[in-house]
N, C-alpha and C positions, 0 to 999 in steps of 0.2 A: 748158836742161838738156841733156847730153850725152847720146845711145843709153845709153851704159851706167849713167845716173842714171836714167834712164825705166825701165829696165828692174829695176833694185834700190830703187825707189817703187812700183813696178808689183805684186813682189813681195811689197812689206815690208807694202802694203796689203793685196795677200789674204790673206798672211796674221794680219793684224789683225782680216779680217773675220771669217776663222772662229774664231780664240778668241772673237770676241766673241760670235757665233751660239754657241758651244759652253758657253760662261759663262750664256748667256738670255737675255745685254741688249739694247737696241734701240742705236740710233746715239742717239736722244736722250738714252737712261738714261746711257750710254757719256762721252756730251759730258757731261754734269749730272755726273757723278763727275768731270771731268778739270776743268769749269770752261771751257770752249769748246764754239763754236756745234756741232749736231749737222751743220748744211752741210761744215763742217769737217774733220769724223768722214768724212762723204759722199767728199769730196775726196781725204783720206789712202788710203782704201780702195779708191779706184780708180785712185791713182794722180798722179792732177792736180798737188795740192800735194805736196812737200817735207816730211817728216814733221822738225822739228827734232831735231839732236842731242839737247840736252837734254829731250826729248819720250820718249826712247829705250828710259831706262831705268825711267820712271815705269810704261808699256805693259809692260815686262819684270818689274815686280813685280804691277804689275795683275792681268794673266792668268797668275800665277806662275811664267815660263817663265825660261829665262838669255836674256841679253842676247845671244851668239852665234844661239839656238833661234829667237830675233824677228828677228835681220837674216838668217839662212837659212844661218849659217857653218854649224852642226850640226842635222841632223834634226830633227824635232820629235818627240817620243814618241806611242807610237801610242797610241789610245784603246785602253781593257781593257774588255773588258766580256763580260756571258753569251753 
């Protein structure tokens, strides 16, 4: 992997982790939805593994967000709350 693929996995994991923290799931519940190991989940999120192209867009409708908002092209919208 190149610097600048470590660095754009690095990212595209945390922010995987927080929609996923922010949704409730655990990394197992997470995997059990996508049909892949929770080790897996582990790996994306930190970084290690390559998150598939074709991985991309399923994440992108999962945590409802666009496909740009999950690879970090556009901001992510801010929580509303009281």
């Amino acid at each position: 992997m190149t610097q600048d693929e470590k660095v754009f996995f690095k990212q595209l994991g945390k922010r995987i982790s927080e929609l996923r923290k922010e949704m409730g799931l655990t990394q197992t519940e997470l995997a059990n939805s996508l049909g892949i190991s929770q080790q897996l989940i582990a790996a994306y999120e930190a970084g290690i593994r390559k998150v598939p192209a074709s991985m991309i867009p399923t994440f992108s409708k999962l945590f409802a967000v666009s496909l740009e908002q999950l690879v970090g092209m556009e901001p992510m919208a801010t929580k509303r709350g009281p």
